[in-house]
C-alpha positions in Angstrom: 45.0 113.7 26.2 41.6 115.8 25.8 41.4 118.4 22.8 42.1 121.3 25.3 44.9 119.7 26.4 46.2 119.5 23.1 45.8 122.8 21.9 47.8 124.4 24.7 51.0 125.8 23.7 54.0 123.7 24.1 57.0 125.0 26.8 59.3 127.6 25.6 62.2 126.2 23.9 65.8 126.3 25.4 67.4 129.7 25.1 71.1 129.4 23.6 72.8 130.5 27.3 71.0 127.3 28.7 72.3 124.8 25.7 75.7 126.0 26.2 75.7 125.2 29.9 74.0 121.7 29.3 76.8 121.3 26.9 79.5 122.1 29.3 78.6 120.3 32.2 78.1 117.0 29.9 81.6 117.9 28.4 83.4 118.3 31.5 81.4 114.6 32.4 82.6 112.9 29.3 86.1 115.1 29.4 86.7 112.4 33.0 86.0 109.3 31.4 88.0 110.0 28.2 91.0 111.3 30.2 90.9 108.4 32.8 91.1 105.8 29.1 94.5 107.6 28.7 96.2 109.1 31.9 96.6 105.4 32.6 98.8 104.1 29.9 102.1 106.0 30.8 101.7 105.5 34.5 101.1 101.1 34.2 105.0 100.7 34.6 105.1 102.9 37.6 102.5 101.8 39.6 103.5 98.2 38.4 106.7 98.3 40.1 105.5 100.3 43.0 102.5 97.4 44.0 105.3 95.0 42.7 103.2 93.1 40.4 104.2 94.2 37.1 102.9 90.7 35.3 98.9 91.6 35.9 99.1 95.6 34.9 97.5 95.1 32.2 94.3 94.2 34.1 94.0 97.7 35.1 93.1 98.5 31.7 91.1 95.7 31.0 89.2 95.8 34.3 87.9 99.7 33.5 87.0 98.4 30.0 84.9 95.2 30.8 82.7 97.4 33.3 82.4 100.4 31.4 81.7 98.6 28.3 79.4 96.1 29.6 77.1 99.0 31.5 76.9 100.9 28.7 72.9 99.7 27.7 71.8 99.5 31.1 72.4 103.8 31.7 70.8 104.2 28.3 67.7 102.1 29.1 68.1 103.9 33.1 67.7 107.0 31.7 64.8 106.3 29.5 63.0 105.4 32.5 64.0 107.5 35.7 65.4 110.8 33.3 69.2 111.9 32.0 70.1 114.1 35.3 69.3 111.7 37.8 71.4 108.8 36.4 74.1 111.3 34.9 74.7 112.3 38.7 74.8 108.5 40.0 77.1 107.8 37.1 79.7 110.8 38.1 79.2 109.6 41.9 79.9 105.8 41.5 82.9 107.3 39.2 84.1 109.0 42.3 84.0 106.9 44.3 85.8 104.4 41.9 88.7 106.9 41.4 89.0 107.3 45.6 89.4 103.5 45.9 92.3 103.3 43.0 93.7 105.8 44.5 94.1 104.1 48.3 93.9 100.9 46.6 97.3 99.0 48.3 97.6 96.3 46.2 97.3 95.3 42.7 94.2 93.0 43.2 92.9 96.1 44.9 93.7 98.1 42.0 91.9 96.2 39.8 89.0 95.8 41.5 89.0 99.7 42.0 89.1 100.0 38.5 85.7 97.8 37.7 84.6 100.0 40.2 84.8 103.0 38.0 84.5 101.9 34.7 80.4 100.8 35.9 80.1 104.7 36.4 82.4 106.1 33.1 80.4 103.3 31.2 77.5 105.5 31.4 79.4 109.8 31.2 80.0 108.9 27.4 76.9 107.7 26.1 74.7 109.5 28.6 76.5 113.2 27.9 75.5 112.2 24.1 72.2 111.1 25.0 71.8 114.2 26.4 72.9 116.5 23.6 70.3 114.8 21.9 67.3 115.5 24.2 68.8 119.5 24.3 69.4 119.7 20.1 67.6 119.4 17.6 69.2 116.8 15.1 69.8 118.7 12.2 71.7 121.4 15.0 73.0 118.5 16.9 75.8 117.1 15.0 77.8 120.6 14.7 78.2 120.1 18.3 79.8 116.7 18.2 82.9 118.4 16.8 83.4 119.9 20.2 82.9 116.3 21.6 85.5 115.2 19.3 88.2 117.9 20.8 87.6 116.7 24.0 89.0 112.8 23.4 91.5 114.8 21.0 92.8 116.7 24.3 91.9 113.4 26.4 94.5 111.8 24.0 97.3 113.9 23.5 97.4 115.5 27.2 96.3 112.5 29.3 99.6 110.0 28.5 101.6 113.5 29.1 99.8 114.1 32.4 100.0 110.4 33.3 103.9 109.9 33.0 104.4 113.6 34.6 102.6 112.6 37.8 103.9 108.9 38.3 107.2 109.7 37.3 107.5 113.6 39.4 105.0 112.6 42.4 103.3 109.7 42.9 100.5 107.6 40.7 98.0 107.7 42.9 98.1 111.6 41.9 96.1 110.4 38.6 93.2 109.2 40.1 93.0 112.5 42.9 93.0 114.5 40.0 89.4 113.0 39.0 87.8 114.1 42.6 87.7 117.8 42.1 87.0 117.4 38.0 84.3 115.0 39.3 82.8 117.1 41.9 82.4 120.4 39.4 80.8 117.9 36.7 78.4 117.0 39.6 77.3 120.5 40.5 77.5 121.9 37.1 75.2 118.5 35.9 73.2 119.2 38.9 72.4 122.4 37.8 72.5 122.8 34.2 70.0 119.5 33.7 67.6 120.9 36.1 66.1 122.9 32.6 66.6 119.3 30.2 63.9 118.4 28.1 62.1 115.1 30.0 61.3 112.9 27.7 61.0 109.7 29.9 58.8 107.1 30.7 57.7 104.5 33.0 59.1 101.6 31.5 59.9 98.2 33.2 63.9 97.6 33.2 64.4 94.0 31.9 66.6 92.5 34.6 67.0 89.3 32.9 68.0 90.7 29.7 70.5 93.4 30.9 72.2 90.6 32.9 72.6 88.2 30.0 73.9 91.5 27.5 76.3 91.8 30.5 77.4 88.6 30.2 78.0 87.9 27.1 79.7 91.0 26.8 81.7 90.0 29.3 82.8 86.9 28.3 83.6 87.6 25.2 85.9 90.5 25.9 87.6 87.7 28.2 88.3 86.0 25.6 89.4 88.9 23.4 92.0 90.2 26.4 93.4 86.5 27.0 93.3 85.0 23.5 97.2 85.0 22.6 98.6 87.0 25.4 97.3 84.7 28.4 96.2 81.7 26.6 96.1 80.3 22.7 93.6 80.7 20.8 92.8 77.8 20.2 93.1 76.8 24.2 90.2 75.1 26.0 89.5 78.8 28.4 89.8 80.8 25.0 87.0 78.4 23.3 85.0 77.8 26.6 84.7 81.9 26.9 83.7 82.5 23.3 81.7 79.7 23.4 79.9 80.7 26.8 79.7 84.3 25.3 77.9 82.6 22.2 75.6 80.9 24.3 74.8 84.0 26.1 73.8 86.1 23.2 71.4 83.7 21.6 69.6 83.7 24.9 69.6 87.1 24.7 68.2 87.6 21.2 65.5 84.9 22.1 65.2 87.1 25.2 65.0 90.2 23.5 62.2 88.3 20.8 59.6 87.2 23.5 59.9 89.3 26.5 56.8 92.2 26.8 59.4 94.7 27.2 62.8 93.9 26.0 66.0 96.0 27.3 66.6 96.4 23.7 63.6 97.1 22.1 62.8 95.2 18.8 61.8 98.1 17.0 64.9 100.6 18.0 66.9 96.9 16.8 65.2 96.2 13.7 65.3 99.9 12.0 67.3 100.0 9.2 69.0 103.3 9.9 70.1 102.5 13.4 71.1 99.2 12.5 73.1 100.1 9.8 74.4 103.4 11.2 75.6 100.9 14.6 77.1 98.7 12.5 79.5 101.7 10.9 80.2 103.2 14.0 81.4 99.5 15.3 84.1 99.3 12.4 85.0 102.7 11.8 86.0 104.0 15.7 87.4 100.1 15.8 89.5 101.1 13.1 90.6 104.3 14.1 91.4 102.9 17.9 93.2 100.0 16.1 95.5 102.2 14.5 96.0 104.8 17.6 97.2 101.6 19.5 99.4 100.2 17.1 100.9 102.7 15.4 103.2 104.1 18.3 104.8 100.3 18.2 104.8 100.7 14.4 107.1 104.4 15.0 109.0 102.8 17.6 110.1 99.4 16.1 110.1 100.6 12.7 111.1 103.8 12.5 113.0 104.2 15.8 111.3 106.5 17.9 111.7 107.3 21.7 108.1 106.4 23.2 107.8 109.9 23.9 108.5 111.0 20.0 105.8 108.4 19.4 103.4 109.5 21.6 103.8 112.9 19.4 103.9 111.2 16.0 100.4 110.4 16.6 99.0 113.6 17.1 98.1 113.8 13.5 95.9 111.0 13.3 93.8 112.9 17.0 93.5 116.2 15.0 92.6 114.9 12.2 90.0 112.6 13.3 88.7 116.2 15.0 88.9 118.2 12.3 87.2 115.4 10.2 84.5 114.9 12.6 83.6 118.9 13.1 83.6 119.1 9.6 80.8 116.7 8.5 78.5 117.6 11.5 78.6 121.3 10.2 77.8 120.2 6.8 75.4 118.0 8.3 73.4 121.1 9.3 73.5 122.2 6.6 72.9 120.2 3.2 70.0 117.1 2.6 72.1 114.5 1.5 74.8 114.0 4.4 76.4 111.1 3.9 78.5 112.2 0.7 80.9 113.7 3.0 81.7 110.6 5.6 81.4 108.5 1.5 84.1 110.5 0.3 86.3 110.4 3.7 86.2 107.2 4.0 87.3 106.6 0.4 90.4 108.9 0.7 90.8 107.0 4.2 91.3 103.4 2.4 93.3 104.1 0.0 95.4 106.1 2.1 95.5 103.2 4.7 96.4 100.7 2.0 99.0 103.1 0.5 100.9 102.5 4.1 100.6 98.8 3.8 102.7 99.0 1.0 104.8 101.6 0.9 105.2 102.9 4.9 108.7 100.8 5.0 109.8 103.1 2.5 108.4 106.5 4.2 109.9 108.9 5.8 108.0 109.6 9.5 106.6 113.5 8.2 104.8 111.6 5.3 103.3 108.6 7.3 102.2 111.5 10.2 100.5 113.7 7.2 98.9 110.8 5.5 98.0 109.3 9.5 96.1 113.5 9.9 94.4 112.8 6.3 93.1 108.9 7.4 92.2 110.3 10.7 90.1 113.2 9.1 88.3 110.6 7.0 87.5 108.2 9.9 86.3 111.4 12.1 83.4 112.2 9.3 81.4 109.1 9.8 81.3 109.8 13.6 78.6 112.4 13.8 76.8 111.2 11.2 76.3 107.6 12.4 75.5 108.9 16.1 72.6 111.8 14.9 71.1 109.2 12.5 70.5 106.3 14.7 69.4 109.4 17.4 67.2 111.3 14.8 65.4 107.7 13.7 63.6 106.8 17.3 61.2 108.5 19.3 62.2 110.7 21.8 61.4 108.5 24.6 63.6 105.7 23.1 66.8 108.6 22.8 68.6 106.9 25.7 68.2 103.3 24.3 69.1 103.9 20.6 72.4 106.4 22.2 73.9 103.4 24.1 73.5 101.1 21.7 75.8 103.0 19.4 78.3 103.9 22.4 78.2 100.0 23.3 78.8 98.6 19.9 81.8 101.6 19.1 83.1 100.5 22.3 82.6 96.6 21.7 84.4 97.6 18.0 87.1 99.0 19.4 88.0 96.1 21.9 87.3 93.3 19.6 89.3 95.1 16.1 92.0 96.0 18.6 92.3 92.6 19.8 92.3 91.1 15.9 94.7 93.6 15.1 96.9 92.6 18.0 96.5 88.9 16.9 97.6 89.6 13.3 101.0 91.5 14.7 101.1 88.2 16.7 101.1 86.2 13.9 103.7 88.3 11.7 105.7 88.3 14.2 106.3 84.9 14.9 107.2 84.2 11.1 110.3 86.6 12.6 110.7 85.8 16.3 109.8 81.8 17.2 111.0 82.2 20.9 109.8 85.2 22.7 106.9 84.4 23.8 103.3 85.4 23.3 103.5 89.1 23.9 103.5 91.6 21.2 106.2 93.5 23.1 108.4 90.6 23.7 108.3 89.4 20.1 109.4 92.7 19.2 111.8 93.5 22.1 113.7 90.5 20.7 113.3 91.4 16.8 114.5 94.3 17.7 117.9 92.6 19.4 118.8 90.7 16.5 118.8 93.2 14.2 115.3 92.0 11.9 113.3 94.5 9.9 109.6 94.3 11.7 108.1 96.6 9.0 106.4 93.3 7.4 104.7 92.4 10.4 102.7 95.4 10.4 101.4 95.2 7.0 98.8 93.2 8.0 97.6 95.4 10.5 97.1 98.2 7.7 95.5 95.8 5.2 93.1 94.9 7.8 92.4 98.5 8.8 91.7 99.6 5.2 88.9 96.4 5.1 87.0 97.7 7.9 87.1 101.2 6.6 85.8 99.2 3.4 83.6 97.6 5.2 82.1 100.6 7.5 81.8 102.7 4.1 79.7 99.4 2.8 77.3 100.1 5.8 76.9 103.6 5.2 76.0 103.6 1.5 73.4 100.9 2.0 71.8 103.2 5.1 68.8 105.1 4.6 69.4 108.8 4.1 66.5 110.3 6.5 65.8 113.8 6.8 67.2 115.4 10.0 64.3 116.8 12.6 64.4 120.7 12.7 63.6 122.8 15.1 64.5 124.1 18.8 64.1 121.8 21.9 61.7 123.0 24.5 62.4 123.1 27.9 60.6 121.0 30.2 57.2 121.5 31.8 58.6 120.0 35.2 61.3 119.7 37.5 63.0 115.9 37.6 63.3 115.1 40.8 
């Protein structure tokens, strides 16, 4: 660029009434994909008995979570290349059409398939409405805003399993995925729109076919292996060791892939810095943790403490708000003080104890003590949220945004399937030191605990203990990361239209 060039002024920055449309059209985006993650659960028996094929229902889950997980990358390195708006609006098209075929879908295979479908485009409304907060904000503005993203899984979580059961159970379940078409087609206009004025800060990059098909894989095969190991298959079985073995395989060829190609999908240097490293690695346990718990703990209420489903589903409400409130609060403080990370430090100290203090004493509790110390552990978990995502955002260039976004989104996604999945198999195994013969399914274990009258509050103790390490170990991370100034400053609007 000549001297001239240089010494032009830069484009105006974004005015505050475009930034708030930017962030409404990439909430309302992310707003689908974290509703469809929870709309589903109360509507699985339903449509199970509906399709008559109650034995594979829990493939409908799975199914949504291998493709979105597995895509998650490729839409960050997509959008470093060909710009946010045009892969934001492929994303919330492939999406719709996902949600039209689970909703016609006449069988269960169908169903399934339907749902692969529309987790490859939700794999990429998360980490891309993120990715674009990040090319809007400034990073030391940017994290105030990811409170609001942390109401909308909050409302995603509370009203989706509501929503789900009232239109399965009143109407019909196909009513769950119709909803998504009109939702879908004003987060298409208003992203259409609204992104027109985004910062671009792509470039022409070569997409790594090779390497994006082998992190596919492996991701792939090892959340196989997660989903089947103890429910379908041992542990210890020849598919269970096959799949983690093939998923091993598959990620050393992608690190050597990722070492000696001229352009790597991951790029070394993004890989290799300490802050997003470290700051990945956090987010991995900590939302792992936090998802853990959100799964389990409704069994916990209802086998422990003898709770409908529905007074359950309530009982957990705590542990949403507080992750919210937890989360909003160190983003604003991330604004504004230097050293940020004393607030996630000291939440997820008061989150640790607090999670060990129910592995030994949440027998004894009464359900209004375990929900206010589950809205304090969740308000500790939510401060490292914000804090992990702006740091690994704030510590690559501009042009890398996309890249460095989806590898957090990936590896708090890949967290939460793996820790869920460990936590499951430690409930498996206290289980069966009560319950021999009923089978290999968390449910059926405790469906007949329940029958014979056993206490199953040991069982979960485990799963707290093992919560309160990966706090441990997330707060580990983030005292060892680097403690980077946060870029000031407004972002400027672009020079150019994307097309």
């Amino acid at each position: 660029m000549d001297a001239s060039a240089s010494a032009r002024p830069g484009p105006p920055p974004l005015d505050h009434a475009t930034v708030r449309s930017i962030i409404i059209g990439v909430m309302l985006a992310m707003f689908l994909a974290a509703l469809d993650q929870t709309i589903i659960a109360t509507a699985l028996p339903t449509i199970g008995r509906e399709l008559g094929d109650l034995q594979n229902i829990a493939w409908v889950v799975t199914a949504y979570l291998l493709s979105s997980t597995a895509v998650t990358p490729l839409y960050g390195k997509l959008s470093d290349i060909h710009g946010r708006r045009t892969v934001m609006l492929i994303a919330i098209v492939i999406f719709i059409i996902g949600s039209i075929a689970c909703a016609i879908a006449p069988t269960m295979t169908a169903l399934i398939l339907a749902r692969f479908l529309q987790g490859l485009g939700g794999g990429g409304l998360i980490s891309l409405a993120n990715t674009i907060v990040g090319d809007a904000i400034s990073p030391k503005e940017r994290a105030k805003y990811m409170g609001y993203f942390g109401a909308v899984f909050a409302l995603s979580s509370v009203a989706g399993p509501v929503l789900g059961g009232v239109l399965s159970e009143a109407f019909h379940w196909s009513l769950i995925f119709w909803i998504n078409i009109p939702l879908g087609l004003i987060a298409f206009l208003m992203t259409f729109n609204a992104l027109k004025k985004l910062p671009q800060n792509n470039r022409p990059h070569r997409l790594d076919v090779v390497g994006a098909l082998l992190l596919v894989i492996a991701s792939v095969l090892l959340l196989l292996a997660i989903s089947w190991g103890g429910v379908s298959y041992p542990w210890l079985s020849l598919q269970i060791l096959g799949l983690v073995a093939g998923s091993v395989v598959a990620w050393a060829l992608f690190t050597l892939r990722v070492l000696t190609a001229p352009e790597p999908f991951l790029p070394v240097g993004v890989l290799r810095d300490q802050v997003v490293a470290t700051a990945t690695l956090a987010g991995f346990f900590g939302i792992g943790t936090m998802v853990g718990l959100s799964i389990y703990m409704p069994l916990f209420f209802q086998s422990v403490k003898h709770l409908s489903a529905a007074e359950s589903g309530f009982a957990l409400i705590p542990l949403s708000i507080g992750t919210v409130f937890g989360a909003q609060f160190s983003g604003r403080v991330m604004a504004r003080v230097t050293h940020y990370k004393r607030s996630p430090v000291v939440g997820l100290i008061v989150a640790i104890l607090l999670t060990f203090m129910l592995a030994a004493f949440a027998a004894d509790l009464d359900t209004i003590t375990i929900q206010v110390l589950l809205g304090i552990i969740g308000a500790g978990l939510g401060t490292l949220f914000p804090v992990t995502l702006v740091v690994a955002q704030n510590a690559v260039a501009l042009h890398h945004l996309g890249t460095a976004t989806a590898a957090v989104n990936f590896m708090r996604s890949l967290g939460s399937a793996i820790l869920v999945a460990a936590f499951g198999a430690i409930l498996l195994a206290g289980l069966g030191t009560i319950s021999d013969d009923a089978g290999t399914s968390v449910e059926a274990k405790i469906a007949s605990a329940a029958e014979s009258g056993v206490s199953l509050a040991g069982a979960f103790t485990g799963i707290f203990i093992a919560a309160g390490i990966c706090a441990a170990i997330a707060l580990v991370l983030l005292l060892v990361m680097e403690e980077r100034p946060l870029r000031g400053g407004r972002v400027s609007a672009p020079t150019s239209m994307e097309h």
